[in-house]
C-alpha positions as a printed Julia matrix, in Angstrom:
206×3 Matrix{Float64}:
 184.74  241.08  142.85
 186.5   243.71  141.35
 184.66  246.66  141.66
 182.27  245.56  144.41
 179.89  248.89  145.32
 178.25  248.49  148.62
 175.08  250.72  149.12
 174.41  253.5   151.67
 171.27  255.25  152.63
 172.97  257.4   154.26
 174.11  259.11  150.3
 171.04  259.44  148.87
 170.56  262.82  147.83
 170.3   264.15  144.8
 169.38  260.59  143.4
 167.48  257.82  144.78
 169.1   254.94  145.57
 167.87  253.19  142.65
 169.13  255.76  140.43
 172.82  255.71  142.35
 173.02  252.28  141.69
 171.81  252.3   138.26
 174.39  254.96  137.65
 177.11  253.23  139.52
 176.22  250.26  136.84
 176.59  252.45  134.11
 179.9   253.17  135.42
 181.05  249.43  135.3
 180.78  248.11  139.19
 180.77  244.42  138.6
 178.84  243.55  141.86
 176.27  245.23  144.06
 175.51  244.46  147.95
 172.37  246.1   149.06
 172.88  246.84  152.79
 169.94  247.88  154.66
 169.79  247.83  158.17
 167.35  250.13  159.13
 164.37  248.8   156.83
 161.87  246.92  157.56
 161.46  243.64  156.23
 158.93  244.27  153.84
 160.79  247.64  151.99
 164.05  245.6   152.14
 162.5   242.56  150.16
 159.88  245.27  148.03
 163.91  246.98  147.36
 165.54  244.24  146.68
 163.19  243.06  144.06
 163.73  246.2   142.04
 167.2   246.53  142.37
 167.78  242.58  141.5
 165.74  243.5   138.36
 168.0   246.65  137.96
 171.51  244.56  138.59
 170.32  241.78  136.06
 169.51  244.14  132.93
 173.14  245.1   133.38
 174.46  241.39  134.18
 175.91  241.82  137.53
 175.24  240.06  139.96
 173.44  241.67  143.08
 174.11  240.4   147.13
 172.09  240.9   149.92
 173.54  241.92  153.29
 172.69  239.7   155.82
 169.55  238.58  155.18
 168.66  235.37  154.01
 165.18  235.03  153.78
 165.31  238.46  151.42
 167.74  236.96  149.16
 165.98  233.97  148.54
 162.44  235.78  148.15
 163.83  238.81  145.76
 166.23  235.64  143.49
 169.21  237.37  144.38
 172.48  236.21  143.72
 174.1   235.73  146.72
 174.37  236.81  150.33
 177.11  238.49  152.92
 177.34  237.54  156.34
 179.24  238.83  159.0
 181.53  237.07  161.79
 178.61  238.38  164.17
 175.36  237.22  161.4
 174.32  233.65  160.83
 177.25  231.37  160.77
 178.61  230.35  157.1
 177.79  227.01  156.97
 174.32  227.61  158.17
 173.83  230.22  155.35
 174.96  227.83  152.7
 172.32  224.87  154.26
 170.01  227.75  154.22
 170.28  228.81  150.29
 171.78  225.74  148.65
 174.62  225.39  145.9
 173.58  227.91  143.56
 173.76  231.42  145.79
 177.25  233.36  146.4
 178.17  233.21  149.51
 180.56  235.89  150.91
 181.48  236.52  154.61
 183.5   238.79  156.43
 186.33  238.48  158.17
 189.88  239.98  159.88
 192.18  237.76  160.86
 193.3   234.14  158.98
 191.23  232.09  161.06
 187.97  233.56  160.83
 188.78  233.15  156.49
 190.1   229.84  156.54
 186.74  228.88  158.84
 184.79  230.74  156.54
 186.09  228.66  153.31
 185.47  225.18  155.09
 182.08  226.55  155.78
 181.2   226.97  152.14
 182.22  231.06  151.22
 182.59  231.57  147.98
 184.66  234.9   149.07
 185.56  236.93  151.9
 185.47  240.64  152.68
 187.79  241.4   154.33
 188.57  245.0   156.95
 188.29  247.41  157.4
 192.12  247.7   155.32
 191.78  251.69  155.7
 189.82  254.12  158.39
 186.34  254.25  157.78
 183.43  256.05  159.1
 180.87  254.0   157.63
 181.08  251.52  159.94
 181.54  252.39  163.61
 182.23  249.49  165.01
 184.88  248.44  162.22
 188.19  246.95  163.17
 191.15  247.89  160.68
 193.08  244.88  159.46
 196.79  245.5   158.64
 198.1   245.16  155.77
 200.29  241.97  156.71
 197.04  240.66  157.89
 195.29  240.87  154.39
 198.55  239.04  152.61
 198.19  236.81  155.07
 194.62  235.85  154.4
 194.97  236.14  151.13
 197.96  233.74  150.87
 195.48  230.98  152.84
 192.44  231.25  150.9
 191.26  229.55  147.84
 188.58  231.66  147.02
 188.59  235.73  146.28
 189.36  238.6   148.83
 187.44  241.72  148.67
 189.26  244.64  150.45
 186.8   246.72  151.95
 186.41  249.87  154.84
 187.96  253.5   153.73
 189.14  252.45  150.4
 189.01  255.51  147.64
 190.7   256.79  144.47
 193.7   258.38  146.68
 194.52  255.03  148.62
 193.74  252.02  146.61
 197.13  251.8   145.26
 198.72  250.91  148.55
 196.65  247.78  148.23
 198.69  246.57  145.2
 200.79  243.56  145.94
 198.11  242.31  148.88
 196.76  239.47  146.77
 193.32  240.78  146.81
 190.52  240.56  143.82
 188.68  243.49  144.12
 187.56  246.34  146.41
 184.88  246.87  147.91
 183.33  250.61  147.87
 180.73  252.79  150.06
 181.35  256.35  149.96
 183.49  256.21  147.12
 180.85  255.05  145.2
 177.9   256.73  146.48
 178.77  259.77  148.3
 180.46  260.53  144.97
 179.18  264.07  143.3
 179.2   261.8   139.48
 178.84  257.9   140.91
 179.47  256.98  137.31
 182.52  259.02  136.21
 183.84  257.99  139.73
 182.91  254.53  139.01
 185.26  254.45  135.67
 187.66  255.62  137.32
 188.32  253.19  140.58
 187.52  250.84  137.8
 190.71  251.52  136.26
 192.51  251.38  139.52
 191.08  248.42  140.71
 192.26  247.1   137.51
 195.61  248.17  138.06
 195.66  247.73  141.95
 194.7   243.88  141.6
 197.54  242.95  138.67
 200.28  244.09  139.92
């Protein structure tokens, strides 16, 4: 959970996806969600084969985005769900003991629902301003220490988090961060990488 890259379409560029991710591997991201929500079934799971392929040669594990049936087709590691997706509990009938579970959520509730339900983690935001997700609801920062005081299981900060603001997460409680544009709108995704390694590093001990 600690340097959690979440991918973007929206980035590619220069680089295919594949090769952003590859490169944001390279640059020590310990977990990859693949979010696609405007493909079509059969490119997500053709996608999701590759980059599961891609994610194990470098031994991290790779979640799919709210989609169930892709994750258990492509062998992926796990799945995220939203508070608006398939409920938790459901997903974890759905996929068994063996897939990561991870669902979203903003206030304590929602996380200590989540954890009956079977989550292995939560993601939880957005802790910062973000434009990569329109419809995201900022979570103070009392919130996340809250949440993070009532769970058992990891918290993944997530929504505007970057180089210049991660610090002001230290002391939350959290695990890791989780990273869009940081990661992939990045002009070197792996140099970048290294570095909000560090700080993620430094952001979660203290």
């Amino acid at each position: 959970m600690l340097l959690y890259a979440v991918t973007d379409r929206s980035w590619v560029g220069k680089q295919t996806l594949y090769e952003q991710v590859e490169s944001a591997l390279k640059g020590g991201v310990t977990c990859v969600q693949l979010r696609e929500k405007k493909l079509d079934q059969t490119a997500f799971l053709e996608e999701a084969v590759e980059m599961k392929k891609l994610c194990s040669k470098y031994g991290v594990p790779l979640i799919i985005n709210d989609n169930v049936d892709v994750a258990l087709k492509c062998g992926a590691d796990g799945v995220h769900v939203g508070q608006s997706d398939m409920a938790a509990g459901n997903v974890r009938k759905a996929v068994g003991d063996k897939m990561i579970v991870g669902v979203s959520a903003q206030t304590v509730e929602q996380a200590l629902a989540a954890q009956a339900a079977g989550a292995d983690y939560l993601g939880v935001g957005a802790v910062f301003p973000t434009s990569t997700k329109s419809d995201a609801r900022e979570v103070s920062r009392q919130t996340l220490k809250d949440i993070c005081a009532a769970v058992d299981i990891p918290v993944t900060a997530i929504g505007g988090i970057n180089k210049g603001n991660i610090s002001a997460l230290s002391g939350t409680g959290i695990d890791g961060v989780a990273l869009v544009s940081a990661v992939f709108a990045a002009e070197n995704t792996e140099e970048e990488c290294k570095i909000l390694k560090k700080l993620s590093e430094e952001t979660v001990s203290k």
